[in-house]
PAGU-609777 format. One record per residue (C-alpha): x, y, z; residue in one letter. Coordinates in Angstrom, 3 decimals, always signed. Example, Ala and Ser with C-alpha at 12.3 -4.5 7.8 and 13.67 -1.06 7.14 Angstrom:
% PAGU-609777
((+12.300,-4.500,+7.800),A),
((+13.670,-1.060,+7.140),S),
This chain:
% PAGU-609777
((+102.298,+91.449,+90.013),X),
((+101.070,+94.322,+91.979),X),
((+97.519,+95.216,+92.710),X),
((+95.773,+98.125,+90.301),X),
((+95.807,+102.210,+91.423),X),
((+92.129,+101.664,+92.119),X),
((+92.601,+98.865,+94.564),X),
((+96.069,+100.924,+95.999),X),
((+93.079,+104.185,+96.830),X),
((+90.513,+102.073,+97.820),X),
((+93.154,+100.732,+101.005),X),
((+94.646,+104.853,+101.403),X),
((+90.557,+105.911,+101.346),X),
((+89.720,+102.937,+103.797),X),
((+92.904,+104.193,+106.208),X),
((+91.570,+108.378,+105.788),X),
((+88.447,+107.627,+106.845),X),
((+89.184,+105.961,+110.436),X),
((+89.419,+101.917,+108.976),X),
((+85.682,+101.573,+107.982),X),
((+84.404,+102.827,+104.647),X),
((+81.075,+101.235,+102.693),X),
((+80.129,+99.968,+99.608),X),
((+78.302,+102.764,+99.206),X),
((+80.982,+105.738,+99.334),X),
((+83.017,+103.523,+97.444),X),
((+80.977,+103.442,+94.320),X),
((+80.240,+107.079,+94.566),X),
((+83.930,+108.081,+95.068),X),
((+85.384,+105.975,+91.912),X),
((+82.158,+106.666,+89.909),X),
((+81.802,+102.901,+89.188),X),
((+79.217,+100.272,+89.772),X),
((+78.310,+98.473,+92.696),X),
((+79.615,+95.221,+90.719),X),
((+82.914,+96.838,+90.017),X),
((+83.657,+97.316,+93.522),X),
((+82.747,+94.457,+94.854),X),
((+85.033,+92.479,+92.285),X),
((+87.980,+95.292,+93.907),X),
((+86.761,+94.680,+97.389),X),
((+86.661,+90.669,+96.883),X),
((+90.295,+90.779,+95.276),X),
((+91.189,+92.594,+98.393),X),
((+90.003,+90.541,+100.839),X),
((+90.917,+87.463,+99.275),X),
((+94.418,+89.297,+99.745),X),
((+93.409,+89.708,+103.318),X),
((+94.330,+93.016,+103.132),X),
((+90.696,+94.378,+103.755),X),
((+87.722,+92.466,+105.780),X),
((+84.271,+92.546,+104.339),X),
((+81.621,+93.716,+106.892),X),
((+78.016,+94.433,+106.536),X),
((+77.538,+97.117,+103.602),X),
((+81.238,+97.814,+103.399),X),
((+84.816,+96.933,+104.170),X),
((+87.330,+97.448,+107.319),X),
((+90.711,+97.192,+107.670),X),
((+92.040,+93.977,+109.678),X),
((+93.046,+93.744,+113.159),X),
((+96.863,+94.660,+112.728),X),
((+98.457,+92.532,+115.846),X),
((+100.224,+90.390,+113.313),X),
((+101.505,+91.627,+109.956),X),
((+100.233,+90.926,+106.436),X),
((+102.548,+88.103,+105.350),X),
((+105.376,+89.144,+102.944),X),
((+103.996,+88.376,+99.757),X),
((+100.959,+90.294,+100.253),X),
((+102.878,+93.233,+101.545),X),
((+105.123,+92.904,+98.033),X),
((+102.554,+93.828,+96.217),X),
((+101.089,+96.371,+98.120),X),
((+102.204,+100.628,+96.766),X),
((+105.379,+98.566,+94.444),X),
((+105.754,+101.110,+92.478),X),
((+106.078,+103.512,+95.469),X),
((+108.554,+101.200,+97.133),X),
((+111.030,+101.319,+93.740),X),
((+111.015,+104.635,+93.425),X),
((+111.947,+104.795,+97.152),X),
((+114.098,+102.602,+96.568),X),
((+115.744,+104.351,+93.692),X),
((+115.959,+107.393,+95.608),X),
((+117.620,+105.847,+98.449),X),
((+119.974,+104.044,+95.963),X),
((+121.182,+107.726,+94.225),X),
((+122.050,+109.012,+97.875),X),
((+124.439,+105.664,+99.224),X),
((+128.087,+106.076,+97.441),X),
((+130.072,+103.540,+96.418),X),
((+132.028,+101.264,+98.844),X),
((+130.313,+101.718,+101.812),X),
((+128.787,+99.410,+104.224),X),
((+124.973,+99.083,+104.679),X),
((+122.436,+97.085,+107.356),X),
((+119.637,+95.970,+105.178),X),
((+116.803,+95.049,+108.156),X),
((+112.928,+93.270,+107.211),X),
((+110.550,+94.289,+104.505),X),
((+109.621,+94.674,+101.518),X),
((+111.056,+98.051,+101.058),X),
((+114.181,+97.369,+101.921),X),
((+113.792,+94.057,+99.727),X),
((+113.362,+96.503,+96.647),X),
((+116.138,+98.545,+97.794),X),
((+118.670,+95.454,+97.458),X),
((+116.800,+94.604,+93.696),X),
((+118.456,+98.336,+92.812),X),
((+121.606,+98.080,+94.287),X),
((+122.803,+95.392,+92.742),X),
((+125.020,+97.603,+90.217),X),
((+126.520,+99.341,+93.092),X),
((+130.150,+98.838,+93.330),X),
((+131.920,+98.016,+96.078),X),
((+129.387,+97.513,+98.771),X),
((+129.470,+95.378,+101.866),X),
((+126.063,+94.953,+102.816),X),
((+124.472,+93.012,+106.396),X),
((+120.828,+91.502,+106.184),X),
((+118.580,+89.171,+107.777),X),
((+116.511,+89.902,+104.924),X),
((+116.360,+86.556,+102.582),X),
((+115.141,+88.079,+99.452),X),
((+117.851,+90.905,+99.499),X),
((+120.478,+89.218,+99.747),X),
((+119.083,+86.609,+97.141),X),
((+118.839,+90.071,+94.955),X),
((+121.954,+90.945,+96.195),X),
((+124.565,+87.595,+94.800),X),
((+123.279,+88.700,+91.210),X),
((+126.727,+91.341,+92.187),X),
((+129.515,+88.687,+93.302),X),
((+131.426,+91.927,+93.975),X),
((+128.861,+92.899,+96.604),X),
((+129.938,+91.425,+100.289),X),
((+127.256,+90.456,+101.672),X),
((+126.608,+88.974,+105.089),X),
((+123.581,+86.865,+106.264),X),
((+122.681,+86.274,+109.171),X),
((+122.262,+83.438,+111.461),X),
((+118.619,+82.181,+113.416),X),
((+115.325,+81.694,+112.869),X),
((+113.686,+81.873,+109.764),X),
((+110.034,+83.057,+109.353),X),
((+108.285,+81.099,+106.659),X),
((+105.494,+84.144,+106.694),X),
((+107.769,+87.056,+106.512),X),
((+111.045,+86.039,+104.191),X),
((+113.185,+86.840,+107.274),X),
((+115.451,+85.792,+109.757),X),
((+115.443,+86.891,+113.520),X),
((+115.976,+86.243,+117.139),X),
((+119.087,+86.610,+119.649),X),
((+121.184,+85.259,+117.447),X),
((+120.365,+87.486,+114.442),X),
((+120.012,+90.599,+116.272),X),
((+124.301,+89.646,+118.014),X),
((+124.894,+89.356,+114.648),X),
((+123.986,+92.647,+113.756),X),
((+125.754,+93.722,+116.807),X),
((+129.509,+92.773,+115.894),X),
((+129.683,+95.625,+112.676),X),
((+130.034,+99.471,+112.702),X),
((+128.364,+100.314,+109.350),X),
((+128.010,+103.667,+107.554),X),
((+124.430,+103.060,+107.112),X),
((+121.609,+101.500,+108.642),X),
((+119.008,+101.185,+106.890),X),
((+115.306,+99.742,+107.958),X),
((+111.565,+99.582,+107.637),X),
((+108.804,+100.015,+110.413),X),
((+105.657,+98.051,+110.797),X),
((+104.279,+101.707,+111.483),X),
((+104.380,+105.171,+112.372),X),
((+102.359,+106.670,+115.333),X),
((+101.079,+110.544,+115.125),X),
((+103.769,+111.114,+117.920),X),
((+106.443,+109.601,+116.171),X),
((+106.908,+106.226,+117.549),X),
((+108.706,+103.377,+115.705),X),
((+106.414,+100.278,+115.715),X),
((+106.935,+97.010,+115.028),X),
((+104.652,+93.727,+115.104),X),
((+107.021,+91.335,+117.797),X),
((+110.085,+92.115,+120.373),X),
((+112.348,+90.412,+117.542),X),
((+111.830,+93.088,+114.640),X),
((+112.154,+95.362,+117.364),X),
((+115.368,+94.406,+118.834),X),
((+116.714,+93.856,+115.379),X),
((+115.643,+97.260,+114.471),X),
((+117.565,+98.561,+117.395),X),
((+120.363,+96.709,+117.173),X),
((+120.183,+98.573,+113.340),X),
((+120.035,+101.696,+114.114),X),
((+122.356,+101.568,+117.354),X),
((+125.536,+100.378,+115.717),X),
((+125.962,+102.583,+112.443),X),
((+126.990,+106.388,+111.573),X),
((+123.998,+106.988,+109.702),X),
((+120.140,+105.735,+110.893),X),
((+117.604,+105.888,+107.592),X),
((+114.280,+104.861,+108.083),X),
((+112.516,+104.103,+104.804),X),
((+108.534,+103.313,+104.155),X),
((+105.891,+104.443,+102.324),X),
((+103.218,+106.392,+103.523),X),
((+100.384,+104.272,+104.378),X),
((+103.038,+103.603,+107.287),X),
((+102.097,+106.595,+109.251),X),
((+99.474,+106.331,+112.264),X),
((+99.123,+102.883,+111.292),X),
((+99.272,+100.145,+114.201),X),
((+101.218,+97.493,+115.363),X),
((+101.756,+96.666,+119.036),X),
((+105.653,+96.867,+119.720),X),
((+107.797,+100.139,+119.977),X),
((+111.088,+100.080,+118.615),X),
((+112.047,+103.575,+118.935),X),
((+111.108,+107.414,+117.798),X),
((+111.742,+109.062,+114.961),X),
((+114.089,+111.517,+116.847),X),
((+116.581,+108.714,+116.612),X),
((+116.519,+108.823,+113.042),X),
((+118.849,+110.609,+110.600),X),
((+117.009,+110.507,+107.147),X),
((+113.507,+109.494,+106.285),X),
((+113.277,+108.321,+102.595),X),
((+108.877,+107.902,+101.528),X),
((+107.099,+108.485,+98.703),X),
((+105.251,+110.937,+99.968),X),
((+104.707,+112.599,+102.866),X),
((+101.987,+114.396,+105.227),X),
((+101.777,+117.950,+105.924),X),
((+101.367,+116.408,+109.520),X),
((+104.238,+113.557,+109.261),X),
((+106.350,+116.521,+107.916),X),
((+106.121,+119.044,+110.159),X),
((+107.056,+116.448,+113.371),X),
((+109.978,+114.918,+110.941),X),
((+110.772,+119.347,+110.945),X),
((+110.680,+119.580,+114.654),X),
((+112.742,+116.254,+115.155),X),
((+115.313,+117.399,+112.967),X),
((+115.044,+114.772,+110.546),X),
((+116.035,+115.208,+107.155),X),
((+113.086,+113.705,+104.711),X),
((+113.570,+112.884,+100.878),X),
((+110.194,+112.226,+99.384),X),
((+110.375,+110.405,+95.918),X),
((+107.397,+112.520,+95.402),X),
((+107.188,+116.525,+95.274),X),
((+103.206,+116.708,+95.103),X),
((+101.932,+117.005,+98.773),X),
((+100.195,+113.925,+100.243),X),
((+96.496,+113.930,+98.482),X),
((+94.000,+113.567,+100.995),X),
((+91.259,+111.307,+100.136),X),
């Protein structure tokens, strides 16, 4: 179950406004009562996805990542439709990384009627979603898993990834920064993401857009090296470097990102 539209603008407000909104604001932007946002903002931060201060909320320090089944839940019904997007593009019988996250998770959940595919993943929920197809190869691969995440990774995941030539490689970011850097939250998502994007004919980058100019410590590369940028919707600033870059964006969305 996915946390409300209310609770989804209170996290995009919270991130517009520099990671530090109050009560206050809160209550006059959504025209509620004080009581109805604190029951939002205590659902939230029992979530840990917000931290209650003095007279308001802030977002959490970012050096680690929300754990994967908070992050499910977080803009789901942005993710599908990414995920449905991505999904129309990919023909049939081709051969796909799937990296980390919960985007790409969803993307396995709709490909499942896909024919033909042959599909590599460290990614334990897709390629659970994925043997609902027994016609669907798929490859998992081999270290260690993290309980936290729903993953596995390290030097022997990453070589895995290593011995294919794909058509497409597909994978999430921890975040986006206003230059275009790649960021992840540990050297093994980012050598995994590398080892992604530097072995197929195609590098897609999906993620939703709370992704950009949000922080995590590790870079994994720059948007220049990607092909395709599948979001739900996008920035007038995100687009405009994604223009310069030369990377070709399909937004599941057609109304401009709404500032809050």
């Amino acid at each position: 179950m996915g946390i409300s539209k209310r609770q989804n603008d209170i996290l995009d407000l919270l991130k517009s406004h520099g990671g530090k909104v109050s009560s206050a604001l809160l209550t006059e932007h959504f025209d509620v009562s004080v009581q109805t946002i604190r029951k939002e903002l205590n659902i939230l931060s029992e979530l840990a996805l917000v931290k209650r201060v003095h007279g308001g909320i802030c977002l959490p320090v970012q050096s680690h990542n929300l754990s994967f089944s908070n992050r499910q839940i977080i803009h789901l019904e942005e993710k599908k439709e990414i995920a449905r997007n991505i999904v129309r593009y990919l023909p049939e019988g081709c051969s796909i990384f799937l990296g980390i996250g919960t985007t790409p998770e969803q993307i396995a959940r709709h490909l499942i009627h896909h024919p033909g595919l042959t599909v590599i993943t460290n990614n334990l929920n897709a390629a659970i979603a994925l043997c609902e197809n027994p016609n669907i190869q798929t490859h998992m691969v081999a270290g260690r898993i993290r309980t936290t995440d729903q993953d596995v990774v390290g030097e022997d995941a990453t070589h895995y990834f290593r011995k294919f030539q794909v058509n497409y490689g597909i994978c999430g970011v921890g975040g986006i920064s206003s230059s275009g850097d790649l960021l992840d939250f540990s050297t093994e998502e980012s050598h995994l993401s590398q080892a992604i994007l530097e072995n197929c004919e195609q590098r897609i980058l999906v993620a939703d857009h709370q992704k950009f100019q949000r922080s995590a410590p590790v870079k994994s590369g720059h948007l220049r090296s990607i092909d395709m940028f599948f979001t739900n919707q996008i920035s007038t600033e995100l687009g405009l470097l994604c223009q310069q870059l030369d990377v070709k964006v399909e937004a599941s969305s057609d109304q401009p990102l709404r500032q809050l």
